[in-house]
DOKOL-959291 format. One record per residue (C-alpha): residue in one letter; x, z, y. Coordinates in steps of 0.2 Angstrom, whole numbers, plus 2048, in hexadecimal, padded with zeros to 3 digits. Last residue first. Example, Ala and Ser with C-alpha at 12.3 -4.5 7.8 and 13.67 -1.06 7.14 Angstrom:
<nodes>
node aa=s	east=844	up=824	north=7FB
node aa=a	east=83E	up=827	north=7EA
</nodes>
This chain:
<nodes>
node aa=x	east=997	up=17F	north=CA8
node aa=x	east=9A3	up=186	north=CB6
node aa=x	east=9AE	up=179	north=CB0
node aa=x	east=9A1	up=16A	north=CB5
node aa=x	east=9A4	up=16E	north=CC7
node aa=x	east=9B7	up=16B	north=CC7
node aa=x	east=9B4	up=15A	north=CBD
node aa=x	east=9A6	up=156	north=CC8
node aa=x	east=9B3	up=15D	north=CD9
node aa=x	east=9A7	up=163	north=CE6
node aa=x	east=9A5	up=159	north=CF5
node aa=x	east=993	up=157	north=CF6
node aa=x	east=98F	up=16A	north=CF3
node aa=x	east=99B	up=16F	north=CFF
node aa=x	east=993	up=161	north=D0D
node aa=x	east=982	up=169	north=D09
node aa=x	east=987	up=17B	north=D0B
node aa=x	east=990	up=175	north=D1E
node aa=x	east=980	up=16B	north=D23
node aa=x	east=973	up=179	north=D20
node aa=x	east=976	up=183	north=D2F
node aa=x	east=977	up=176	north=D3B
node aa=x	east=969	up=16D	north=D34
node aa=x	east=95C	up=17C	north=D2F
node aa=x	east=962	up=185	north=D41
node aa=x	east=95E	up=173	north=D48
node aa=x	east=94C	up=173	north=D41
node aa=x	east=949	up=185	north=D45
node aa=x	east=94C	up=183	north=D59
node aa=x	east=943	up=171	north=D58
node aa=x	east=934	up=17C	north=D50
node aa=x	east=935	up=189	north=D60
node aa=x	east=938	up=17D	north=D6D
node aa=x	east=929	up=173	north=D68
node aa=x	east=91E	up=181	north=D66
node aa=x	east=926	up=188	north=D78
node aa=x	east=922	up=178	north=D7D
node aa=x	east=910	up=178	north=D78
node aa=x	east=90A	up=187	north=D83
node aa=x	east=8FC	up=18E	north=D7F
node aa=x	east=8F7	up=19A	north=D8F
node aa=x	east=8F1	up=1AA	north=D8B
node aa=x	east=8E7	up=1B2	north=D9A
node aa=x	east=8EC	up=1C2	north=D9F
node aa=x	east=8E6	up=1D4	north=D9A
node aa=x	east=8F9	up=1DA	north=D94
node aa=x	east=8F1	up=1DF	north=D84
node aa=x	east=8E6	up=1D1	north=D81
node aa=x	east=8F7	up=1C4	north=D85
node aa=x	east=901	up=1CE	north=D7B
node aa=x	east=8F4	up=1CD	north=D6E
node aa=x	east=8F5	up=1B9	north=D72
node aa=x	east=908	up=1BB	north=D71
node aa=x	east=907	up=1C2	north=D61
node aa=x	east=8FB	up=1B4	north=D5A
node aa=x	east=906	up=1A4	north=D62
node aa=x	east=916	up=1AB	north=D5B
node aa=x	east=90C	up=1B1	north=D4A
node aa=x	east=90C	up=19D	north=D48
node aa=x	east=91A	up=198	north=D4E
node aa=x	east=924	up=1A2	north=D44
node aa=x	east=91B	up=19C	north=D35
node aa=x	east=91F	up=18B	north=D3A
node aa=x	east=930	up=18F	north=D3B
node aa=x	east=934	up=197	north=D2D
node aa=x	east=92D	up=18A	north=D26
node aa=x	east=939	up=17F	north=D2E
node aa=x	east=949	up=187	north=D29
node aa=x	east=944	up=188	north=D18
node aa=x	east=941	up=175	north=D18
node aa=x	east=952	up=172	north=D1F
node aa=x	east=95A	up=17B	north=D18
node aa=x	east=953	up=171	north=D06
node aa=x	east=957	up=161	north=D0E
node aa=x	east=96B	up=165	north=D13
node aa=x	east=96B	up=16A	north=CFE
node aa=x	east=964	up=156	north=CFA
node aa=x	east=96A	up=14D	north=D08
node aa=x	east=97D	up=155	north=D04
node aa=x	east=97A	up=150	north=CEE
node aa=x	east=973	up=13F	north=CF6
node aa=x	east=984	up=13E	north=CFF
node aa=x	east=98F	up=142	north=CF3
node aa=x	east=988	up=135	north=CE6
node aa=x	east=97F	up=138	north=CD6
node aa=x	east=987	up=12F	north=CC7
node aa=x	east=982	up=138	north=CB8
node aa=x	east=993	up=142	north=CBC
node aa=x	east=98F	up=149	north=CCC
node aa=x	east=97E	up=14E	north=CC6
node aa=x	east=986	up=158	north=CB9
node aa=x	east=992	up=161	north=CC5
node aa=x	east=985	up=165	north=CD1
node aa=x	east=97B	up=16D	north=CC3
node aa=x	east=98B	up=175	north=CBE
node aa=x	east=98E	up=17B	north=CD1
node aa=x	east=97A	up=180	north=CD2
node aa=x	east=97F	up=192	north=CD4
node aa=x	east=98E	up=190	north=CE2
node aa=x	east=983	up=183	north=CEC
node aa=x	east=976	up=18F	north=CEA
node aa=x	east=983	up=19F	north=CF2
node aa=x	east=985	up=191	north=CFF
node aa=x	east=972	up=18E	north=D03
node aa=x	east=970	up=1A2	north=D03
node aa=x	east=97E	up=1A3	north=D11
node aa=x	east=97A	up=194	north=D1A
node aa=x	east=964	up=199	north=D1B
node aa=x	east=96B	up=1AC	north=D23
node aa=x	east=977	up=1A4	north=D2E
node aa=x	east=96A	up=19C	north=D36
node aa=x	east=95D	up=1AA	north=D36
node aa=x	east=96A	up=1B4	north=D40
node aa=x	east=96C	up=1A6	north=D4D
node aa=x	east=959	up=1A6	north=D4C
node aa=x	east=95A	up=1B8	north=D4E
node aa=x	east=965	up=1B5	north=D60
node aa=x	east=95A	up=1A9	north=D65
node aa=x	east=950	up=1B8	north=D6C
node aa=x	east=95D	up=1BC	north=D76
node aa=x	east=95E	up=1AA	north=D7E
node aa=x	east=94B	up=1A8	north=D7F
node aa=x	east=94A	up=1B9	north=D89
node aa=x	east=957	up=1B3	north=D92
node aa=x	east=94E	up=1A1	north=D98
node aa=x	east=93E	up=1A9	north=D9A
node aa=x	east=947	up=1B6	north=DA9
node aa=x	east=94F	up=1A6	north=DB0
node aa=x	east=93E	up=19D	north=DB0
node aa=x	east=935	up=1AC	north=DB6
node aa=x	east=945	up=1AE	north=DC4
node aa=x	east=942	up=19C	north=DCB
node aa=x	east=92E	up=19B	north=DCA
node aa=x	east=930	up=1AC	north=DD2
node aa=x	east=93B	up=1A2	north=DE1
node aa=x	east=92E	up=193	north=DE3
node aa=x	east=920	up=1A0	north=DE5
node aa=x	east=929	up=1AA	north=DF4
node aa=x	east=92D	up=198	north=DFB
node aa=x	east=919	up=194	north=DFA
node aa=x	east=916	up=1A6	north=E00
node aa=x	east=91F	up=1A0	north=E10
node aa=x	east=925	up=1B1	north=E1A
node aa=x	east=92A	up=1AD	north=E2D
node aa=x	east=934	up=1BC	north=E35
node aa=x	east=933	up=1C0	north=E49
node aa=x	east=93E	up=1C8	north=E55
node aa=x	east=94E	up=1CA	north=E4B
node aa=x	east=956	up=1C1	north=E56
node aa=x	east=950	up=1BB	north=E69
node aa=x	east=94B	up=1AB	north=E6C
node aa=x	east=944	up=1B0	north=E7A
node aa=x	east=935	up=1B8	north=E70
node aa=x	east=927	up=1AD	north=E74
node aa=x	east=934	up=19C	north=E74
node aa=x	east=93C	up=1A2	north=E63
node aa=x	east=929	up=1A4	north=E5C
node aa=x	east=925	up=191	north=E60
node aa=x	east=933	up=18C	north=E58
node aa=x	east=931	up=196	north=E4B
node aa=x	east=91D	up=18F	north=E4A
node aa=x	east=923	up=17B	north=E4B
node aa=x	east=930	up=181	north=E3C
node aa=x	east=923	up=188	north=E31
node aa=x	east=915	up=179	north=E34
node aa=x	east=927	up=16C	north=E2F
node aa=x	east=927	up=177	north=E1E
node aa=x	east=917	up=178	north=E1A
node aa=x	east=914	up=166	north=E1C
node aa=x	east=90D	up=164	north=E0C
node aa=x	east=900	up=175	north=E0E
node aa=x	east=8F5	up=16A	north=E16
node aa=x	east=8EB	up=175	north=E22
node aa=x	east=8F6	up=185	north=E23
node aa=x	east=8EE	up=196	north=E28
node aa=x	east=8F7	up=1A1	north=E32
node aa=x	east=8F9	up=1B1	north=E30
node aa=x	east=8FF	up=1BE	north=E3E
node aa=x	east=905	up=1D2	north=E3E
node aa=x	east=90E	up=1D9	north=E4E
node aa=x	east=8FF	up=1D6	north=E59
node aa=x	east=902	up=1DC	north=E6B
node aa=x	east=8F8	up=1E4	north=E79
node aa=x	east=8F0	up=1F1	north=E6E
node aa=x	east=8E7	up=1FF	north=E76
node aa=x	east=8DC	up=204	north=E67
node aa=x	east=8CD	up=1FE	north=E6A
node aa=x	east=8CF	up=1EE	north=E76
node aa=x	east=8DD	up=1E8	north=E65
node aa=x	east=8CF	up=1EE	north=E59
node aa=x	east=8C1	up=1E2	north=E63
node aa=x	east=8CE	up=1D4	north=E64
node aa=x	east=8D0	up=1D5	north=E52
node aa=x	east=8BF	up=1D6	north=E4E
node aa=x	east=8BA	up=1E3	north=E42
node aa=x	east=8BF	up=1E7	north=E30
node aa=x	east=8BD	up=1F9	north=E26
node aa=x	east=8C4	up=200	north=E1A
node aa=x	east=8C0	up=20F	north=E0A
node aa=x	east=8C5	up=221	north=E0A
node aa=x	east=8D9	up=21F	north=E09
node aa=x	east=8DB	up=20F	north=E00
node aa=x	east=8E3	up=1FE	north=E09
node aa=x	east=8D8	up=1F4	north=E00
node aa=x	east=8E8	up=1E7	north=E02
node aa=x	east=8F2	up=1ED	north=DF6
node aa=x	east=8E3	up=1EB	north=DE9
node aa=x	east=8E1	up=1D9	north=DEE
node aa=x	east=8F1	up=1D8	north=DEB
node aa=x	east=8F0	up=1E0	north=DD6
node aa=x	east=8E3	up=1D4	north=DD1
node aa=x	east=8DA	up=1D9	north=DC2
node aa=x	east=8CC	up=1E7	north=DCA
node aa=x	east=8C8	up=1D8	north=DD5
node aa=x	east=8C4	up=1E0	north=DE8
node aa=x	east=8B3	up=1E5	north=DEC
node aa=x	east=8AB	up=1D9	north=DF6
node aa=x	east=8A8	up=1DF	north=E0C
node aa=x	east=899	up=1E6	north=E10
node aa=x	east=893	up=1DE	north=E21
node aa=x	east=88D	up=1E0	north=E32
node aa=x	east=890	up=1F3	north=E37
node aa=x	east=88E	up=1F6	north=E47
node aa=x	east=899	up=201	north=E50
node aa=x	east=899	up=20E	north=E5E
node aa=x	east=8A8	up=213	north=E65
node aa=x	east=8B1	up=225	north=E64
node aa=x	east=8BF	up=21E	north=E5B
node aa=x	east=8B4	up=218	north=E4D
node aa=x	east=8A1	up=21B	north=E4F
node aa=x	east=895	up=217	north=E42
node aa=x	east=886	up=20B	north=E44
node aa=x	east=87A	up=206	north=E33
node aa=x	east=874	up=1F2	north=E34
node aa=x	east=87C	up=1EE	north=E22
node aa=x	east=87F	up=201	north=E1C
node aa=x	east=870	up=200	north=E0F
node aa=x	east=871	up=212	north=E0B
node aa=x	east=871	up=21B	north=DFB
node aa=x	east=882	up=222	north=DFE
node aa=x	east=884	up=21B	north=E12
node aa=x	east=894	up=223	north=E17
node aa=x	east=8A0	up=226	north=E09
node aa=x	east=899	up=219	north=DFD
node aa=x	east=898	up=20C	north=E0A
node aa=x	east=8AA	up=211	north=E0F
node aa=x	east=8AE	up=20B	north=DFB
node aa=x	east=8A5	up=1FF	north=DFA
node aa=x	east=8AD	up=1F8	north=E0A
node aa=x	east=8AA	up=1F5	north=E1C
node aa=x	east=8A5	up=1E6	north=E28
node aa=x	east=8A4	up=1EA	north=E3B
node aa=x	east=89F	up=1E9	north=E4C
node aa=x	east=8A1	up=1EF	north=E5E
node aa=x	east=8A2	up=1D9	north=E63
node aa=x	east=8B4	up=1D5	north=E6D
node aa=x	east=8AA	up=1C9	north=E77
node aa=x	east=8B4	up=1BA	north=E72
node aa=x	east=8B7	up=1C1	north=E5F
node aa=x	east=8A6	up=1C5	north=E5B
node aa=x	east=8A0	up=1B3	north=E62
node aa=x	east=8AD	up=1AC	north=E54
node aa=x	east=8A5	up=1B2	north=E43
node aa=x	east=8A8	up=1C4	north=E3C
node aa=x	east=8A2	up=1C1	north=E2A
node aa=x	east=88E	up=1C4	north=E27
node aa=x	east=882	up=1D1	north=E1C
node aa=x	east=889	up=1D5	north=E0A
node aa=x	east=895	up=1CF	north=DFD
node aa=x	east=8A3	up=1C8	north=E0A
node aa=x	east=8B4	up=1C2	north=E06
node aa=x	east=8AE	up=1B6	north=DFB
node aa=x	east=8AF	up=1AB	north=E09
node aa=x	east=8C0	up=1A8	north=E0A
node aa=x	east=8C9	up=19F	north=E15
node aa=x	east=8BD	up=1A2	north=E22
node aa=x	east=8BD	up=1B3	north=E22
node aa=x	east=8D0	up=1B4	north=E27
node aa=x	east=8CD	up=1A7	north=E32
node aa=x	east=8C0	up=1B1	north=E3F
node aa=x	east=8D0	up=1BE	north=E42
node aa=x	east=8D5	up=1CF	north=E3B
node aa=x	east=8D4	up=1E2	north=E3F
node aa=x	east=8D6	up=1ED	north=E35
node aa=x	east=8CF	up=1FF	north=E32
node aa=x	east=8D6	up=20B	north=E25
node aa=x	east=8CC	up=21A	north=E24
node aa=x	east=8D6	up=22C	north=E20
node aa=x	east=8C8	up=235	north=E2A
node aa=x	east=8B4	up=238	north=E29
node aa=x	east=8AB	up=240	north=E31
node aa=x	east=898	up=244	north=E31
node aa=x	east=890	up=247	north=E40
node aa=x	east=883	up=237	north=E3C
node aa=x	east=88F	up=22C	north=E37
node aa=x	east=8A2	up=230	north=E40
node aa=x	east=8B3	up=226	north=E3A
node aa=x	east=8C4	up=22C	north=E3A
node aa=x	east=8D2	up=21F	north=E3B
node aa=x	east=8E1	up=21A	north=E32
node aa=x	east=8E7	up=20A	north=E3A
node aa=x	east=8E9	up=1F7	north=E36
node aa=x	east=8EB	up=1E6	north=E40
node aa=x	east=8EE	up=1D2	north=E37
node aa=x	east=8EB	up=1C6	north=E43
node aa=x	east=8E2	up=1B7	north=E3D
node aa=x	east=8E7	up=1A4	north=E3D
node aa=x	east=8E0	up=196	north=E3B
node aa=x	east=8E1	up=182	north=E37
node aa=x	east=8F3	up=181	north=E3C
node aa=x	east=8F9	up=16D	north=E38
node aa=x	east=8FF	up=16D	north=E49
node aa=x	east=8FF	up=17B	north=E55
node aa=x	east=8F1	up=181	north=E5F
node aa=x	east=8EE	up=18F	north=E55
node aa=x	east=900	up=195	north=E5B
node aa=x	east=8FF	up=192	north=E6C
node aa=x	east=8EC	up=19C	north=E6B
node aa=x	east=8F5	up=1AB	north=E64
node aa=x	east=905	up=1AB	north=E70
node aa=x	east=8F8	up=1AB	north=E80
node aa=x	east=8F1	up=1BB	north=E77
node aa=x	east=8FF	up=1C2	north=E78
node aa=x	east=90B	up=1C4	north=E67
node aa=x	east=916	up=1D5	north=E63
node aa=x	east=920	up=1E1	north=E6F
node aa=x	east=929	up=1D8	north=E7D
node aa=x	east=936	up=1DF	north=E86
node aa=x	east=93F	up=1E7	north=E76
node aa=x	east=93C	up=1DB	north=E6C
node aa=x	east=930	up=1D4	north=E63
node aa=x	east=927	up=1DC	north=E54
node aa=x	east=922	up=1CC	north=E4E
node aa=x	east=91D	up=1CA	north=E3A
node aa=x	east=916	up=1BA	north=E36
node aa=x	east=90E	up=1B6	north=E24
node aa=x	east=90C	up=1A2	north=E23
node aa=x	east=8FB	up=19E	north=E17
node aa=x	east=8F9	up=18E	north=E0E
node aa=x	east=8FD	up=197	north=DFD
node aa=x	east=8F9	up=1AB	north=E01
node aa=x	east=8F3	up=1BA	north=DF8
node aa=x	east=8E8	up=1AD	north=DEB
node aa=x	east=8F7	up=1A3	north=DE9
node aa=x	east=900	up=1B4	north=DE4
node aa=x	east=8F6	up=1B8	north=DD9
node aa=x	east=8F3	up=1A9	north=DCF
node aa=x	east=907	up=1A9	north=DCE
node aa=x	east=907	up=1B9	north=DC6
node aa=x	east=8FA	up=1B3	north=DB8
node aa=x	east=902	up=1A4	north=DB6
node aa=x	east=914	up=1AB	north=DB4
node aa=x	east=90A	up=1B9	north=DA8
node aa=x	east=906	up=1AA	north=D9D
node aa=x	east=914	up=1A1	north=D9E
node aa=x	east=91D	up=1B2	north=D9B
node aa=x	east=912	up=1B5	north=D8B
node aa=x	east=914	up=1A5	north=D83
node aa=x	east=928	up=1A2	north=D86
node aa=x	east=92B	up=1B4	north=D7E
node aa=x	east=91F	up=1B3	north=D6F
node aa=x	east=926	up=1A3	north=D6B
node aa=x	east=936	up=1A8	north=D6C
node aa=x	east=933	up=1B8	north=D64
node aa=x	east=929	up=1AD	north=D54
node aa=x	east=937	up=1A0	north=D54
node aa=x	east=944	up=1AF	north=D51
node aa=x	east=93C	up=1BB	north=D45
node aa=x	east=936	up=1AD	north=D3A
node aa=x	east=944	up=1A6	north=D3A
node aa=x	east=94D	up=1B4	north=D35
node aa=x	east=940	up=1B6	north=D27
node aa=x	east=947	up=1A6	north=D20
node aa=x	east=950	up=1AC	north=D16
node aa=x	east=948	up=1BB	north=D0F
node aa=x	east=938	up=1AF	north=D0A
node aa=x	east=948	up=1A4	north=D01
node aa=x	east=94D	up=1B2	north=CF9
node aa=x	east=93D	up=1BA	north=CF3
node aa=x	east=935	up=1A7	north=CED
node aa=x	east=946	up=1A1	north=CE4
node aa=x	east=93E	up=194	north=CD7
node aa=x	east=932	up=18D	north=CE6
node aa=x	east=942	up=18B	north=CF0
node aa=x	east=94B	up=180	north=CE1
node aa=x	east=93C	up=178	north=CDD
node aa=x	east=938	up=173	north=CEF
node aa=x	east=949	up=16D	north=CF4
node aa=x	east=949	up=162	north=CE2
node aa=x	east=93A	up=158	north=CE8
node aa=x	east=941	up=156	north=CF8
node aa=x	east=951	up=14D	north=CF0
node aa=x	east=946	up=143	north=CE4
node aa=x	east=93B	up=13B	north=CF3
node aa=x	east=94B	up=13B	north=CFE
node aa=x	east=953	up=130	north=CF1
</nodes>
């Protein structure tokens, strides 16, 4: 029975080519903007989330400003906080427009920073040229310095500027190493160039001496197993309650890895109303594939009749018409999914991300056409199976 009733869908589509394609075209629509949508945000998700974890997974961002008797971390409140458990780092984050002199040339609008031993250490790919700041410069606050392309290219045009001295703040520097240029792609590591006419990083300890600074207002600390991020994030506010009194508003504690958790949230909400409002044209499709299969219930009611007579049963008239929705419903389908997964790989070109194939949103997308073809087939097929033969057979 379903051999013959399969057989009967396909002559009947293929004998109405234009209104079957015209159809299903909502389906179409529908399954390929799902597709399209689910694909592209996956994709940009991963791209997003990439970023961030390059910023800082397994890295706590501390923010002190104090209070109003005690501005920003001692050095005593740095070596407490290294100490603690599970802490394999940390590096104080310091930065400043400053004018730099080569050779009676000045230069102004430089931003200079100053950072800790850990910061190079986490990653090595920091440095293109020469040698990181290691820890001997930090203990005798060493005058030196790494600097970027683009202070290279200001100062030292044609120059080798490992070796090369400049003076910032009227002191004489060393310049040790040139720092990587940034990846054109990734949109923090932009942020953190800093602009203006180029960066340069020296010793914390040195820039502190520099500049005056008795307190540092800007910390990270690097986590060693980023499992017990949580319990390594409660010793550090305790510790930070007891260097500021316990005082509020003192200090704030940012966890990348919470800041992750909470865009995988609002991606997934954001995917989820995307897919409802592109489910919209499937509902459309839906109505579409009921409202040509009950005009062919009303066009095949002699042929209905007949069969009626010989002897056919309702229900293989209902598997018969219920069959033929379903089939249009499905190619539909399939050719949704296809040009789903070629539009979102343009997207994905266009966007500059990397596509990600993503099987559930095939599998979403075709169980998202197979129900439309039930649902919206079953309501034809039950007319067609409880039409009157002798009522049917009239109309002959």
């Amino acid at each position: 029975m379903l051999k013959e009733s399969l057989r009967m869908s396909l002559s009947n589509i293929k004998a109405n080519k234009m209104r079957s394609f015209l159809t299903i075209l909502g389906i179409i629509i529908g399954v390929m903007a799902i597709i399209a949508l689910i694909t592209v945000m996956e994709s940009a998700t991963g791209e997003v989330t990439a970023q961030f974890e390059s910023l800082g997974t397994g890295k706590l961002t501390v923010q002190a400003g104090g209070t109003a008797l005690k501005n920003g971390l001692r050095e005593t409140d740095l070596r407490r906080i290294e100490a603690l458990d599970n802490v394999s780092g940390i590096s104080p984050t310091l930065s400043q427009k400053v004018s730099v002199v080569m050779e009676g040339e000045l230069l102004e609008d430089v931003n200079a920073k100053g950072y800790g031993f850990a910061y190079f250490r986490h990653d090595p790919e920091l440095v293109a040229k020469g040698r990181p700041l290691v820890p001997v410069d930090f203990e005798q606050q060493s005058r030196v310095c790494l600097i970027d392309s683009d202070l290279a290219h200001e100062l030292f045009a044609g120059v080798e500027p490992v070796g090369m001295q400049l003076l910032i703040h009227g002191i004489r520097f060393t310049v040790v190493g040139l720092l990587a240029d940034p990846d054109v792609d990734d949109v923090f590591s932009m942020m953190q160039a800093g602009g203006g006419n180029g960066s340069l990083i020296m010793p914390y300890t040195t820039y502190m001496r520099l500049f005056g600074i008795k307190g540092v207002t800007g910390l990270e600390v690097y986590i060693a197993d980023t499992s017990r991020t949580d319990d390594t994030v409660d010793a550090l506010e305790s510790l930070l309650d007891e260097c500021f009194n316990y005082k509020d508003n003192s200090y704030s504690v940012i966890n990348m890895e919470n800041l992750l958790d909470v865009m995988d949230t609002m991606m997934g909400l954001m995917t989820n109303l995307l897919v409802g409002i592109a489910s919209i044209a499937l509902l459309v499709g839906g109505i579409g594939i009921m409202n040509m299969m009950l005009v062919s219930v009303t066009e095949r009611t002699a042929e209905i009749g007949l069969r009626k007579a010989l002897g056919a049963k309702p229900r293989s008239i209902q598997v018969q018409f219920l069959m033929e929705s379903i089939i249009l419903s499905l190619l539909g389908g399939i050719v949704g999914v296809g040009l789903g997964l070629l539009v979102s790989k343009l997207l994905s070109n266009l966007m500059n991300i990397v596509f990600v194939f993503s099987p559930g949103a095939v599998a979403l997308g075709v169980g998202f056409s197979l129900a439309v073809g039930v649902i919206f087939g079953w309501a034809p097929a039950r007319k067609a199976s409880n039409l009157n033969p002798i009522d049917a057979l009239r109309s002959v």
